[in-house]
Structures are given as structure tokens and as C-alpha cells.
GUMITOR-470793 format. One line per 3 residues: number of its first residue (from 1); for each residue x, y, z of C-alpha. Coordinates in steps of 0.5 Angstrom, whole numbers. Example, Ala and Ser with C-alpha at 12.3 -4.5 7.8 and 13.67 -1.06 7.14 Angstrom:
<rs>
1> 25,-9,16; 27,-2,14
</rs>
This chain:
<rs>
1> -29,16,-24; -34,22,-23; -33,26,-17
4> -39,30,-14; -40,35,-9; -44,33,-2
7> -50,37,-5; -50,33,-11; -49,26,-7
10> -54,29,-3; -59,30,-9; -58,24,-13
13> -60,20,-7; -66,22,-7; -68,22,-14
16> -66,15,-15; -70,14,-8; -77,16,-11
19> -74,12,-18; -73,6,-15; -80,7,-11
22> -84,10,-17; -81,4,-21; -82,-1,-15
25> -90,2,-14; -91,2,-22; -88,-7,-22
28> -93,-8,-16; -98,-4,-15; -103,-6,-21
31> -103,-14,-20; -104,-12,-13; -109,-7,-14
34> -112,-12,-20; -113,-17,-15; -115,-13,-10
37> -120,-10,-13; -123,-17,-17; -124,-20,-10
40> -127,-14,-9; -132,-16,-14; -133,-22,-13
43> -135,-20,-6; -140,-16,-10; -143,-21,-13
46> -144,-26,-7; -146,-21,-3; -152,-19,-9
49> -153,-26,-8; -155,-27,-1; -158,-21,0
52> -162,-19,-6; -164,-26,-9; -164,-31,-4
55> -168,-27,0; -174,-26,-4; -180,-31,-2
58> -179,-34,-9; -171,-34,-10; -172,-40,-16
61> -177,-34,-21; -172,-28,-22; -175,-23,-26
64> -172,-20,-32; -168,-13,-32; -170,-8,-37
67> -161,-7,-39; -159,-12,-43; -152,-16,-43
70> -148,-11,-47; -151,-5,-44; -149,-8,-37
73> -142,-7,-39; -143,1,-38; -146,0,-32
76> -141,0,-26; -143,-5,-20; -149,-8,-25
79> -150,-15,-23; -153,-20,-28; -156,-27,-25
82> -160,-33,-28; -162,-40,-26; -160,-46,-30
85> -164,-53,-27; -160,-60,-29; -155,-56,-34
88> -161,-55,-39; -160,-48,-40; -164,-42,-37
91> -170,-43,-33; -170,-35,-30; -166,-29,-30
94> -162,-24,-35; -161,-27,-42; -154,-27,-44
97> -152,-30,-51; -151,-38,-52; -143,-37,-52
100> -143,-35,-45; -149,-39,-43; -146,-44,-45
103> -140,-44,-41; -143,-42,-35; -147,-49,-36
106> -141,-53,-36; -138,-49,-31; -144,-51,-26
109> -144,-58,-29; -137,-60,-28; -137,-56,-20
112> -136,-60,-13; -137,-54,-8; -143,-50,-7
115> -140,-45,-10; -135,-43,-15; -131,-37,-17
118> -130,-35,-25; -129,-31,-30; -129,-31,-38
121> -127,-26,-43; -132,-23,-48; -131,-18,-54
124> -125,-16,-51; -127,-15,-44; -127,-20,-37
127> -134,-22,-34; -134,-24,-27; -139,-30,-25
130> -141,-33,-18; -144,-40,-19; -148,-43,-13
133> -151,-50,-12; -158,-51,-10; -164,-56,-9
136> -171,-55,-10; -176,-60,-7; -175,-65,-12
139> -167,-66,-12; -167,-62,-18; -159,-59,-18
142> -160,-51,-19; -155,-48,-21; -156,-39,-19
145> -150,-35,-23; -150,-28,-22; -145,-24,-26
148> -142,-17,-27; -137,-14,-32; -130,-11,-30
151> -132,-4,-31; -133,-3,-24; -125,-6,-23
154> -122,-3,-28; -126,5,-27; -123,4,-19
157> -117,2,-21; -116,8,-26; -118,13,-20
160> -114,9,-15; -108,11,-20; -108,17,-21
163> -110,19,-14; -103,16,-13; -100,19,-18
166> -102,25,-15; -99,22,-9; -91,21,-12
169> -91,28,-15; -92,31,-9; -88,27,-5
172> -82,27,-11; -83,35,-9; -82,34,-1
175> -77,30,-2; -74,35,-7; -75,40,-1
178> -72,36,4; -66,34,-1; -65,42,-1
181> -66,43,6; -61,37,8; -56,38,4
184> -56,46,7; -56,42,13; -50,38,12
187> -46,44,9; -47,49,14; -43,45,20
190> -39,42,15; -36,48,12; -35,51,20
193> -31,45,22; -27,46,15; -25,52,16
196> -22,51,22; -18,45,19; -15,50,15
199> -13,53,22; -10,47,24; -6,46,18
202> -3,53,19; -1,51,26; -7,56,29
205> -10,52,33; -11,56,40; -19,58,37
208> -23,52,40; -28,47,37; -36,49,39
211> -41,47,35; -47,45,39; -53,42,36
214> -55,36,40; -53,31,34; -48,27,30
217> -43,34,28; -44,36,35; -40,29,38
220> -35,30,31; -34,37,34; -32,34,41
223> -28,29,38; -23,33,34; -23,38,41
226> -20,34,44; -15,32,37; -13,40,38
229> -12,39,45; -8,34,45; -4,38,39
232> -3,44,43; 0,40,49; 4,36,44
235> 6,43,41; 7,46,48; 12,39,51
238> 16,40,44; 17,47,46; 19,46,52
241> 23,40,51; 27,44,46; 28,50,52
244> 30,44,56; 35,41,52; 38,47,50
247> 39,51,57; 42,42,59; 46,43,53
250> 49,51,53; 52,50,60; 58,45,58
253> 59,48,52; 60,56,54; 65,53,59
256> 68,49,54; 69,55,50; 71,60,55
259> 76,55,57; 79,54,50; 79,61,48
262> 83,61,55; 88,57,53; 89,59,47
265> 90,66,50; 95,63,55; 90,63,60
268> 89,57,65; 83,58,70; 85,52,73
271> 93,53,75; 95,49,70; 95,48,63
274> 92,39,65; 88,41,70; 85,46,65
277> 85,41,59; 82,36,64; 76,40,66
280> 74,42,58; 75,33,58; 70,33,63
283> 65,38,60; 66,34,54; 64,28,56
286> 58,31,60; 55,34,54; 56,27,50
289> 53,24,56; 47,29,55; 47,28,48
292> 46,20,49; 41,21,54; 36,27,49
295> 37,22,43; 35,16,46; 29,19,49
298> 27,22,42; 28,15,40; 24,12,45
301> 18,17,43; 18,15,36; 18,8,37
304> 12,9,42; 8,4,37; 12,0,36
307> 13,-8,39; 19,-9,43; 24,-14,41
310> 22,-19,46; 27,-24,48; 27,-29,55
313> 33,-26,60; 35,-28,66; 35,-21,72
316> 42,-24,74; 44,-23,69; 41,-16,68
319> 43,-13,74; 51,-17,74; 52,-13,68
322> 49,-6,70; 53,-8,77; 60,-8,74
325> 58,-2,70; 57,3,75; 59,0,81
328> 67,4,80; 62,11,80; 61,10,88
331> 65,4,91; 62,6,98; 55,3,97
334> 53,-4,96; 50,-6,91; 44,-13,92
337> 42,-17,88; 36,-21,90; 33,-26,85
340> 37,-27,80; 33,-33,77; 28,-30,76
343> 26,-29,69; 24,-22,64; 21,-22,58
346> 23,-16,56; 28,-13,50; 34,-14,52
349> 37,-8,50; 33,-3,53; 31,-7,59
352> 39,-5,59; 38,2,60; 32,1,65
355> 37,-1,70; 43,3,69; 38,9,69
358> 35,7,75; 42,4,79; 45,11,76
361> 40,15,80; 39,11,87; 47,11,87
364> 46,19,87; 41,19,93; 45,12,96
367> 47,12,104; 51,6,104; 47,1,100
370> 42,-1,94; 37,-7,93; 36,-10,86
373> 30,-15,86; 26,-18,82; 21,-24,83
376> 14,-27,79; 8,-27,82; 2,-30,79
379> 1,-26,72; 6,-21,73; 13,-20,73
382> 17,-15,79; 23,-11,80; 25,-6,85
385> 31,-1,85; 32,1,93; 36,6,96
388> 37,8,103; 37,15,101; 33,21,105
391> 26,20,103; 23,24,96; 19,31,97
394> 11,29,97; 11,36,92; 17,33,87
397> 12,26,87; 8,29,82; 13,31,76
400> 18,26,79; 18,22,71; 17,28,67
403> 22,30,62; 27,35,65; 25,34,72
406> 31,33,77; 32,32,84; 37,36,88
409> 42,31,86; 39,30,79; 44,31,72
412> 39,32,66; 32,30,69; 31,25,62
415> 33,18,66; 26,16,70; 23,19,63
418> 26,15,59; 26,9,64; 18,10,64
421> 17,10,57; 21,4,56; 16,0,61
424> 9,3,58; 12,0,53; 13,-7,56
427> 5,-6,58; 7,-4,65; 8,1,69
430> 12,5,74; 12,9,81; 16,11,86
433> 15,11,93; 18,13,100; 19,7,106
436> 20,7,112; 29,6,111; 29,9,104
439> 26,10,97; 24,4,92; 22,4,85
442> 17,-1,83; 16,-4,76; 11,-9,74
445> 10,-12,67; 6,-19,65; 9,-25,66
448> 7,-27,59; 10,-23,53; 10,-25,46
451> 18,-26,44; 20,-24,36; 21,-29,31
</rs>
């Protein structure tokens, strides 16, 4: 496969543009031009008759031309014309040879409509004649021919085709012209916004897309502005994520480390050597509590494009089983559940962990009691997790689902990230909001979800 160049893509575009217009004018133009040009003649020649011979005081004595038949052929616009009485032969007018008189009187015998078009071929050239039908005083069928050599047809036909050749190179010349200004026309935007390709290949995309020209480029330069914006925040949350982590994750482990070194020089900050060990468990467990949290959320992001595993589950027993798991985390508070038959369309396993992170944080903020409650109305599915707790600040409203945004009794900021992610993954969407008695979590999804085979 041949692989060429914009510029001589550009370039063989228009060469085979005018091909196909020279090829298609050289097809078509001469049958149209020869047609146009004999019905030309004819109108010549009817015109010769009306005017010039109809309208003399005696039309039925026409006086004979000093040309003969041949020279008339050398002739351009040089009409010829005779009279032939009952098909008998010629009365008045030009001579013209026997063959040809001939064959203008069967014409004139065998012709119905006052008037006839036609024409003949003689020593290699084409003779065109007009007969019309008349009558005399004394019912005698008079027949006028003029005729006229195609001489005129084929000189016009000459010029006209050499005026259009003349017209097809210098358009073949402009065209070229234009080809040449195109092709720098696309290569210049083209080779800018390339150049700036190659810089965000090499992570360098702080410089911005401007290319302003009012057309197409300008609308594609736009487009991949919003590309590099979109890069550069994607490239500042990765960051920021990784700081985030990293700051979650050095905590748990530098107490692990000085309590271990600790031990190991007999040292136990704690009074005892158990209460010590139980405090290097506790962080442990922490850290791999946050490790969960970090890898789940990284996996929810990954799977953004991907359908959830839609099944049918019942919000009883949902919210039963998140219920059991955290209740021991805070006996005190109680948990109710409304709604139990109200049915999820949803992928199990992470509508799982929507509840238990959204129970997990009400818990934390809880006074005496939570509300879990679902219900369907018209095409969308509810649920809403209520706590009792003080109100959230107007000012954390805001960032309150962004990664590593936490509250004042927040542990890792991920959960409500997490919860998000997962929703707008079902379709849905999630937002917080204080009441008059607390604070709710409010989730919607449609009702009507196609579950996975």
C-alpha cells in the first residue's frame, strides 16, 4: 500500500479532479456541441426561408446564385434554395446535382407536415436542408428547400473547442495554484498542533492549545484544549492522590516501627509488653483497613467504563447483613430499617459496600439512632441513610465526596468517594443534606436496569 504524504494527497486530488473533468468535457462536450450547433443551422435556414424568400413579391421565381453547389461548401452560413412543383424536379433556384435533387424530391413527396427537417452526406461532407410544403392558386404541391453545408457547424465547433481548451489549461493552472496553497494551508495548523502532540507525549502539557483561525483547526485546537485540560487535572488528582495515600499510610506505619524497635530494645511505651503488642495490632489493622479502602477505590475507577453485574436483591436483605456487620462497632445507637421489600437492581457486591460505608460513617456522627430506608417511586429507586448527629458544615458541603476529604471524625476520607463512584456507576446519583433532626445521605437510581446474563 502506498503511503503518501498530506501534500500529495492533496495534489493528486486535484490532478485527478481536472482528469476526470477534461475526460468527462472530451465525452460530452462534442455530441452536445454538434447538436447544439446543427439545430443552430437549421434555425439558420428556416429563418433564410422566412425572411429572405417568403417574403419576396414573387417567393414561387427565385433567382439563381452566382456560387455553385460545391463552392457553397466553402462558404460559411451560405444557404442554397430551389423549388420542386408535384415531385417533378427543379422549377427555380441553385442547381444542385441529380443524386441530391433526387433525394430532396423523395423527401418532399413522401413528407406529411409542412415542414421537415434533414440532411444528407455528399463527398464526405453533411448537407443540411429545411423543406416546406406549399400551395399555389392552382392546388399544385410546391415544395421550397433551402439547404446549407455544415461548414458553419463544424468551423464554430473548432473555435469553440479551442477556446475550451484554453479554458481547462488555465483552470488546470489555478487549480494547481490552489492545490499548492491548500496543501500549505493544512500543513501549517497541522504541523503546530503536532508539535504540541510530541509535548504531550512527553508529559509536557502546562503550554495551551490557541490556534485561532475561525475554521475547522480552530474548533479541533479547542477540542484537544479541553483534552490537555482534562490530562493536566487528571495528572494533578494522581498526585494528589498518591501525597494522600502516602501521608494515610506513613502514620500507622512509623508507630508500628517505633513500637516494634521499642520491643525489641525492651522498651514498652505502653506499661506492658501486651498493651504494647496490642497497639502495633491496632495499627496494623488500620493500615490494612486503608489498604482495602485505596485498592477498592482504584478499582472502582477502573471499572468506570464497565457495566456493573446487575442482579435483583432485596434492600432487607441489604441492609440485615451491613446491620449485623457494624452494629458491634457502637451498640449504643439504633439502627431502623424501613423498606425492607423494596427491590435494588443493582450489583450486589457493591451495593454491599455503598451501605456499609455509608452506615460506617453515620455511625461515627450518630447521637442515638440511624434510619436505613428505601422505597421505589415512579421510575426511580430511593435509599437514604439518616443520622441524628450534628449537622455538617455549609463549607465541607462542597468537597464532602472528594478523595481524602474527611470530617472531623473522618478516618481516611475514601468511603463517600467510593460510595459515589459506585452510584454513578448504577446511573444514579448521590447528595448529602442536613434536616431539621440530623443529617441524610440521599441515593437515587432508575428502577429499570438491565441485569447480566
Amino acid at each position: 500500500m502506498i503511503k503518501w504524504t498530506l501534500t500529495q494527497r492533496v495534489w493528486v486530488s486535484f490532478i485527478l479532479l481536472i482528469l476526470i473533468l477534461g475526460v468527462l468535457i472530451a465525452i460530452i462536450y462534442p455530441f452536445s456541441i454538434q447538436q447544439a450547433l446543427k439545430n443552430d443551422s437549421y434555425n439558420l435556414i428556416e429563418e433564410e426561408q422566412l425572411h429572405d424568400v417568403l417574403q419576396q413579391p414573387d417567393p414561387y421565381s427565385l433567382p439563381k446564385s452566382n456560387k455553385s453547389f460545391v463552392e457553397r461548401q466553402q462558404a460559411s452560413r451560405s444557404v442554397g434554395n430551389l423549388l420542386i412543383v408535384n415531385g417533378q424536379g427543379e422549377l427555380e433556384g441553385d442547381p444542385v446535382p441529380n443524386k441530391v435533387l433526387h433525394q430532396m424530391a423523395k423527401e418532399a413527396d413522401s413528407q406529411k407536415k409542412t415542414l421537415g427537417r434533414y440532411e444528407l452526406n455528399y463527398n464526405g461532407a453533411t448537407l443540411f436542408y429545411v423543406i416546406r410544403k406549399l400551395q399555389d392558386d392552382n392546388d399544385n404541391s410546391i415544395y421550397l428547400i433551402s439547404y446549407m453545408w455544415d461548414t458553419y457547424r463544424n468551423q464554430m465547433a473548432k473555435e469553440l473547442w479551442n477556446r475550451l481548451l484554453i479554458v481547462l489549461i488555465l483552470a488546470a493552472v489555478l487549480s494547481l495554484m490552489v492545490a499548492a496553497w491548500f496543501a500549505h494551508h493544512l500543513k501549517k495548523p497541522l504541523k503546530v498542533l503536532g508539535s504540541r502532540f510530541e509535548e504531550i507525549a512527553s508529559l509536557n502539557w502546562k503550554k495551551p492549545f490557541e490556534w485561532k483561525s475561525g475554521d475547522e483547526f480552530e474548533r479541533l485546537s479547542l477540542q484537544f484544549e479541553k483534552m490537555r485540560r482534562n490530562l493536566l487535572r487528571y495528572d494533578e488528582s494522581q498526585k494528589t492522590f498518591l501525597q494522600q495515600a502516602s501521608h494515610e499510610l506513613k502514620t500507622p506505619i512509623m508507630v508500628i516501627q517505633s513500637y516494634a524497635q521499642s520491643v525489641k530494645d525492651g522498651i514498652y511505651p505502653q506499661g506492658t509488653l501486651d498493651d504494647t503488642i496490642d497497639v502495633i495490632i491496632n495499627e496494623a489493622d488500620q493500615m490494612e483497613h486503608r489498604v482495602k479502602k485505596l485498592l477498592y477505590f482504584t478499582r472502582i475507577d477502573s471499572l468506570r467504563e464497565e457495566r456493573p453485574d446487575i442482579e435483583t436483591v432485596s434492600f432487607g436483605e441489604l441492609a440485615e447483613q451491613v446491620k449485623k456487620r457494624l452494629l458491634t462497632q457502637k451498640p449504643s445507637i439504633e439502627i431502623e430499617i424501613k423498606g425492607k421489600n423494596t427491590l435494588f437492581h443493582v450489583d450486589k457486591e457493591q451495593w454491599l459496600i455503598v451501605l456499609e460505608n455509608l452506615l460506617e460513617n453515620a455511625l461515627r456522627y450518630a447521637d442515638t439512632k440511624i434510619w436505613l430506608i428505601a422505597e421505589e417511586k415512579d421510575s426511580e429507586t430511593r435509599l437514604l441513610v439518616k443520622n441524628d448527629g450534628e449537622p455538617i458544615p455549609e463549607e465541607q458541603m462542597e468537597g464532602l465526596f472528594q478523595p481524602f476529604k474527611k470530617g472531623k471524625k473522618g478516618q481516611f476520607g475514601l468511603g463517600l468517594a467510593i460510595v459515589q463512584r459506585i452510584v454513578e456507576r448504577h446511573g444514579g446519583h448521590i447528595h448529602a443534606e442536613n434536616d431539621k433532626d440530623g443529617v441524610s445521605f440521599a441515593i437515587t437510581i432508575p428502577t429499570q436496569q438491565t441485569e447480566s446474563k
